[in-house]
Structure formats: structure tokens, C-alpha cells
PDB file as gemmi writes it, atoms N, CA and C in Angstrom:
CRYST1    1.000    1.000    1.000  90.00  90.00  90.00 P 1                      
ATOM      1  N   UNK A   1      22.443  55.892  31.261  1.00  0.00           N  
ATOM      2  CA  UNK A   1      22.084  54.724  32.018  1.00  0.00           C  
ATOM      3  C   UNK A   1      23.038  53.573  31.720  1.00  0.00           C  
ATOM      4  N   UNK A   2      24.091  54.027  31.047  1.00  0.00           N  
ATOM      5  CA  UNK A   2      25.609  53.015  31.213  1.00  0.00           C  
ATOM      6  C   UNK A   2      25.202  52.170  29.495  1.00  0.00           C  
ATOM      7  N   UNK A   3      24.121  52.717  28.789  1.00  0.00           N  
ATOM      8  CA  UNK A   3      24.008  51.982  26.887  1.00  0.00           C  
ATOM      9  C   UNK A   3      25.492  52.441  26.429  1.00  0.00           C  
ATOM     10  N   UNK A   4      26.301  51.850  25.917  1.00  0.00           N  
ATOM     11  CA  UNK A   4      27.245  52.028  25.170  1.00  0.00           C  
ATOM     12  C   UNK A   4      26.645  53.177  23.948  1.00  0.00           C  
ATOM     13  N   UNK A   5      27.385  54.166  23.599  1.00  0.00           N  
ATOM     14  CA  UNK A   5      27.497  54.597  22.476  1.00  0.00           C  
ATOM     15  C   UNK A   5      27.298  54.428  21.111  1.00  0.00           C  
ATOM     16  N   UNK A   6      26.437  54.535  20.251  1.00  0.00           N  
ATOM     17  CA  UNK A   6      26.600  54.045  19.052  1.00  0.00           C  
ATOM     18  C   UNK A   6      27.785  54.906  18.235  1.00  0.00           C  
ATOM     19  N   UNK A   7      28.570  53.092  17.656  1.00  0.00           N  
ATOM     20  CA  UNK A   7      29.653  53.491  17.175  1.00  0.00           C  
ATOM     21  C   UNK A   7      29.917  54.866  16.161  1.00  0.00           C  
ATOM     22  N   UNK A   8      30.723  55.745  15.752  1.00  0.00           N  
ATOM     23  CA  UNK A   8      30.596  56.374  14.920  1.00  0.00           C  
ATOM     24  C   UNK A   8      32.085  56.472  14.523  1.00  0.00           C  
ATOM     25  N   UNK A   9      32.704  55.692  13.489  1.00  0.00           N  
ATOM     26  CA  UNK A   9      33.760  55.941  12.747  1.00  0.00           C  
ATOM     27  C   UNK A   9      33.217  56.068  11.167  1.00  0.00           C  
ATOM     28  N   UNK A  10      34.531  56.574  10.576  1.00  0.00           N  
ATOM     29  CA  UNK A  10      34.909  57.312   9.477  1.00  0.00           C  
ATOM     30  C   UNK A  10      33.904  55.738   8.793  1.00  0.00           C  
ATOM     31  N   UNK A  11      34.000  54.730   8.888  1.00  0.00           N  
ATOM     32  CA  UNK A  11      33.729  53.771   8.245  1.00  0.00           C  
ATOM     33  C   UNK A  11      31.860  53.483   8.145  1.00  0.00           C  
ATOM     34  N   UNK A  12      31.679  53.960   9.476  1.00  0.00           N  
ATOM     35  CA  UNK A  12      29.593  53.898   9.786  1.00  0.00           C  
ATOM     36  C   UNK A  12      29.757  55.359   8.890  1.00  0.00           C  
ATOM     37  N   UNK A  13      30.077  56.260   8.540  1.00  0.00           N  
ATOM     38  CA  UNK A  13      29.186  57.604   7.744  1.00  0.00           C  
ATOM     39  C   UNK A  13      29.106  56.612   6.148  1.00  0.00           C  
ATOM     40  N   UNK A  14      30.243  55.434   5.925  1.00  0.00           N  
ATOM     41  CA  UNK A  14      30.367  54.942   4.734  1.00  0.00           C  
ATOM     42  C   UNK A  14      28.977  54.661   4.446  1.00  0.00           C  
ATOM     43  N   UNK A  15      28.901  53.775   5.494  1.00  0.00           N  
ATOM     44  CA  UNK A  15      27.651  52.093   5.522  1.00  0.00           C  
ATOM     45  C   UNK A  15      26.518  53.361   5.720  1.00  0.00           C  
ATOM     46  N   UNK A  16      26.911  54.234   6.553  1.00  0.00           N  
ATOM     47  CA  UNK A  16      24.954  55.052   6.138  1.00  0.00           C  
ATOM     48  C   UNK A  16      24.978  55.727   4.833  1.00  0.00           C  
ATOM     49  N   UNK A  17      25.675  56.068   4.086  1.00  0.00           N  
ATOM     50  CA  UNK A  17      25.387  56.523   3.049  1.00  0.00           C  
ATOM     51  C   UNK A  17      25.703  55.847   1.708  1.00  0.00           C  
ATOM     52  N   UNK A  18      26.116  54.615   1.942  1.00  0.00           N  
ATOM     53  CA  UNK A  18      25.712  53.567   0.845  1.00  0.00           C  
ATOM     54  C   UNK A  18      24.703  52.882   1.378  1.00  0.00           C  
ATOM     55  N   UNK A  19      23.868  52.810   2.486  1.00  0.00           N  
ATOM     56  CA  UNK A  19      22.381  52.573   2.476  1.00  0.00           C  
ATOM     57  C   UNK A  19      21.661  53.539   2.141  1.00  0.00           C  
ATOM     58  N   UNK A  20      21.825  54.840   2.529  1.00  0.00           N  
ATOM     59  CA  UNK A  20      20.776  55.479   1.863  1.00  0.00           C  
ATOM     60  C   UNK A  20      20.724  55.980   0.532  1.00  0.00           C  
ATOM     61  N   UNK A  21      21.665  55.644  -0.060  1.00  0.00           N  
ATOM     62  CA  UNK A  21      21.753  55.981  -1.738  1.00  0.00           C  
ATOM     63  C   UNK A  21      21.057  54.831  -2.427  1.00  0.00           C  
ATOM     64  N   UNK A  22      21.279  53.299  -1.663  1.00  0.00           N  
ATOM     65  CA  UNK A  22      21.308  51.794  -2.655  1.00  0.00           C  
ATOM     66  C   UNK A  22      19.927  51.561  -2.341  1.00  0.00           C  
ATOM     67  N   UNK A  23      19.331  51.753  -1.058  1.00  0.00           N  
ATOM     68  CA  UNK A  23      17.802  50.727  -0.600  1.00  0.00           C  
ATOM     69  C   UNK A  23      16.648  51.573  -1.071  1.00  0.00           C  
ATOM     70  N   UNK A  24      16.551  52.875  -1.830  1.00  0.00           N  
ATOM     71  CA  UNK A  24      15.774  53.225  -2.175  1.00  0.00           C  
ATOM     72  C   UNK A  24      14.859  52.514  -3.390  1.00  0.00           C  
ATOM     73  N   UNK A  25      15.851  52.031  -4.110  1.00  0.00           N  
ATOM     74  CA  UNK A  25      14.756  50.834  -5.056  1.00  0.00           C  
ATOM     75  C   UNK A  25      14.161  50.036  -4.685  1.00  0.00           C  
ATOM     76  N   UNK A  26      14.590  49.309  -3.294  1.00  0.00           N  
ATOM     77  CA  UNK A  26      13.725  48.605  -2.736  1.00  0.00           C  
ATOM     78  C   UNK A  26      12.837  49.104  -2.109  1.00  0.00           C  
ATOM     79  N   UNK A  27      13.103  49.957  -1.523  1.00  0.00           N  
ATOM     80  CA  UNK A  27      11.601  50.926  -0.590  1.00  0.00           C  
ATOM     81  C   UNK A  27      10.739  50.855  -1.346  1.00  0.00           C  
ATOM     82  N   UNK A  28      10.996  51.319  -2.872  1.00  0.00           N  
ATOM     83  CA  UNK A  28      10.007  51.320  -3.937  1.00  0.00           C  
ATOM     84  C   UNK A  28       9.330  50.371  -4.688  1.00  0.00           C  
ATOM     85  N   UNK A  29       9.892  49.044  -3.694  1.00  0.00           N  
ATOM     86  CA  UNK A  29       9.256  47.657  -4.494  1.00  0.00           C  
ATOM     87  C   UNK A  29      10.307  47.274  -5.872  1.00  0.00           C  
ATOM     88  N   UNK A  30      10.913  48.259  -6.526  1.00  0.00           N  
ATOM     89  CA  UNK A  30      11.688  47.752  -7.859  1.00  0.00           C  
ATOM     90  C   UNK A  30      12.826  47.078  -7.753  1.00  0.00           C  
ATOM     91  N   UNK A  31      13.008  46.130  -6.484  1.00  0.00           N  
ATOM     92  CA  UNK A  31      14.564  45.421  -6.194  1.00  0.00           C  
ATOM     93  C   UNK A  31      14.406  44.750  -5.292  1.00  0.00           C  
ATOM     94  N   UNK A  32      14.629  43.520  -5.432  1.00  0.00           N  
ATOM     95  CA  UNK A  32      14.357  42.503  -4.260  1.00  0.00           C  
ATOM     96  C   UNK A  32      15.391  43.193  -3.004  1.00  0.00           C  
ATOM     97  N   UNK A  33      15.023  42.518  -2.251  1.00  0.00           N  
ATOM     98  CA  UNK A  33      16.065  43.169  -0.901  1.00  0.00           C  
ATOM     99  C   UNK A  33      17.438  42.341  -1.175  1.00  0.00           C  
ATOM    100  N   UNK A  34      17.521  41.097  -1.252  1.00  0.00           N  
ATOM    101  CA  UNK A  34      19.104  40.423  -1.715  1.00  0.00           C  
ATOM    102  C   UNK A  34      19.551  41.357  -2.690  1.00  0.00           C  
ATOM    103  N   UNK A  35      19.429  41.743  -3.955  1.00  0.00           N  
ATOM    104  CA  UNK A  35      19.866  43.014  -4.508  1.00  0.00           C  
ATOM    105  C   UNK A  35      20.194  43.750  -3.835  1.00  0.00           C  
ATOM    106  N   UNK A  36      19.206  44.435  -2.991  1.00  0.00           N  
ATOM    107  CA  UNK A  36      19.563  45.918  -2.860  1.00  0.00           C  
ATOM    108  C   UNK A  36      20.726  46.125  -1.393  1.00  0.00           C  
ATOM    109  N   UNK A  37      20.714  44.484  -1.196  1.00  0.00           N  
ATOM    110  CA  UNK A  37      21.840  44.366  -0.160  1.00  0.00           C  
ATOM    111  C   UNK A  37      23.040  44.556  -0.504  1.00  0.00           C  
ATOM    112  N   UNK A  38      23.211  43.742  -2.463  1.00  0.00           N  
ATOM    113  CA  UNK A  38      24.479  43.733  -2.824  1.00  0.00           C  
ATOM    114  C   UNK A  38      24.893  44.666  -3.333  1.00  0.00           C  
ATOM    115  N   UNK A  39      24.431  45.557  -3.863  1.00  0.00           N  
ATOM    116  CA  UNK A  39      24.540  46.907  -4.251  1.00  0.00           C  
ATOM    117  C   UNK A  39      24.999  47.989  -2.813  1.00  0.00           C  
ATOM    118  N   UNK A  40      23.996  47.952  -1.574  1.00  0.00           N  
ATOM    119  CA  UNK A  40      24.825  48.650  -0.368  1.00  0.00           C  
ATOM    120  C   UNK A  40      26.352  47.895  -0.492  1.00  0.00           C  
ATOM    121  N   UNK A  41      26.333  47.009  -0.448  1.00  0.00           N  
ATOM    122  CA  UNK A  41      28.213  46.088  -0.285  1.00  0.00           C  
ATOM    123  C   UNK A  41      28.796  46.949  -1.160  1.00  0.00           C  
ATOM    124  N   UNK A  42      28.418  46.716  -2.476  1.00  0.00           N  
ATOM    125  CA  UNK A  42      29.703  47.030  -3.653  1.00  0.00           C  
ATOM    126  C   UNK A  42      29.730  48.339  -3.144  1.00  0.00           C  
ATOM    127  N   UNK A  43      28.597  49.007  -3.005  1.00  0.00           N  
ATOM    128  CA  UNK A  43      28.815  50.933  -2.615  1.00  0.00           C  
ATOM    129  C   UNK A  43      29.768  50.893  -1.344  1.00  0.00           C  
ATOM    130  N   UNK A  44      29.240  50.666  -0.776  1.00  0.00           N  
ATOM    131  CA  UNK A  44      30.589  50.523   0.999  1.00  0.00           C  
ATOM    132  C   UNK A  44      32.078  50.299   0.154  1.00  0.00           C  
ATOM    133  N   UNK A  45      32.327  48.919  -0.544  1.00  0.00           N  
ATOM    134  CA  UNK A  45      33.750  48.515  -0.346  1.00  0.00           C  
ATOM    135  C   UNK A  45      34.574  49.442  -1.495  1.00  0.00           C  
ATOM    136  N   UNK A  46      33.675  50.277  -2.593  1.00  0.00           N  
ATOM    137  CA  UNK A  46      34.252  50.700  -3.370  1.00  0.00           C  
ATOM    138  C   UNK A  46      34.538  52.027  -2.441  1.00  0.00           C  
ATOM    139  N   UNK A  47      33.832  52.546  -1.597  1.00  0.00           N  
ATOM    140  CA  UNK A  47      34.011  54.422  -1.120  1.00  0.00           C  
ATOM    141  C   UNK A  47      35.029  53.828   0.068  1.00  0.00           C  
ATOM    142  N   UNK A  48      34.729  52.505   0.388  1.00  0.00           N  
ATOM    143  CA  UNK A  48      35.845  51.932   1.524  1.00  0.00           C  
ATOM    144  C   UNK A  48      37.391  52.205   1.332  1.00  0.00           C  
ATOM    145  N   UNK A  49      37.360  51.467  -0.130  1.00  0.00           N  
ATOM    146  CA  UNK A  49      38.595  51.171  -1.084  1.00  0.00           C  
ATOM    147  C   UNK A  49      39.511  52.933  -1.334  1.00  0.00           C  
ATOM    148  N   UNK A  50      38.204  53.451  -1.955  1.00  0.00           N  
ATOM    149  CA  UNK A  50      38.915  54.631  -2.372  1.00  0.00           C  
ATOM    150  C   UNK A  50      39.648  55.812  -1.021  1.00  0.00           C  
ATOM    151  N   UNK A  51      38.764  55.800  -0.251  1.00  0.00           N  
ATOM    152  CA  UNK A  51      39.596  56.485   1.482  1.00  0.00           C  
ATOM    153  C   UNK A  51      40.164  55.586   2.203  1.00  0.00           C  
ATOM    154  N   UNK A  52      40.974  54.456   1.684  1.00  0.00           N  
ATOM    155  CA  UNK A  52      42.096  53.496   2.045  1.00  0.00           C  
ATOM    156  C   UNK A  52      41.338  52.678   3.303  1.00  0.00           C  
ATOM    157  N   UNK A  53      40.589  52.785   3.657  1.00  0.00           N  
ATOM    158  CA  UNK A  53      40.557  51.614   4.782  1.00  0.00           C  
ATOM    159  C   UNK A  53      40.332  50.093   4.360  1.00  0.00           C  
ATOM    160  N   UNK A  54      40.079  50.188   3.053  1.00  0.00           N  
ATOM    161  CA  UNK A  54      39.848  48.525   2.725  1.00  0.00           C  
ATOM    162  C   UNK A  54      41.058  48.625   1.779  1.00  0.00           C  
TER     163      UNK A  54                                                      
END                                                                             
């Protein structure tokens, strides 16, 4: 019906799987969400860093 695509580069498999590794402490109540935001970041820019795109 003409919805654009959700994006899928090498960079979104990053960001879904440094969310689903980091927000589980918060699901569980043991991590405020500002935490468990900065923890997805550092996970993204470090797996970013290491397969060169950052």
C-alpha cells in the first residue's frame, strides 16, 4: 500500500542486538531506563567501531 520498507542495514542488526542483549535489566525492573539506554549506546558504538562503520 506504498509504507516504505523498514530499513535493514548491516548497522539496524547492530541496534537490534545491542537492545536485546542491554534492556533486559530493565524489563526486570533492576535498571532505570536512562541506564539501560546508555549501555544499548556503548553496545552499538563499540560492535559499530569494531565492523568499521563508526
Amino acid at each position: 500500500m506504498g509504507a516504505k520498507p523498514y530499513p535493514m542495514l548491516p548497522q539496524m542488526g547492530l541496534m537490534h542486538g545491542a537492545l536485546g542483549s542491554e534492556i533486559v535489566e530493565f524489563l526486570q525492573g533492576k535498571e532505570s531506563a536512562e541506564q539501560a539506554l546508555k549501555d544499548v549506546e556503548a553496545a552499538y558504538i563499540s560492535k559499530a567501531k569494531e565492523q568499521g562503520f563508526l
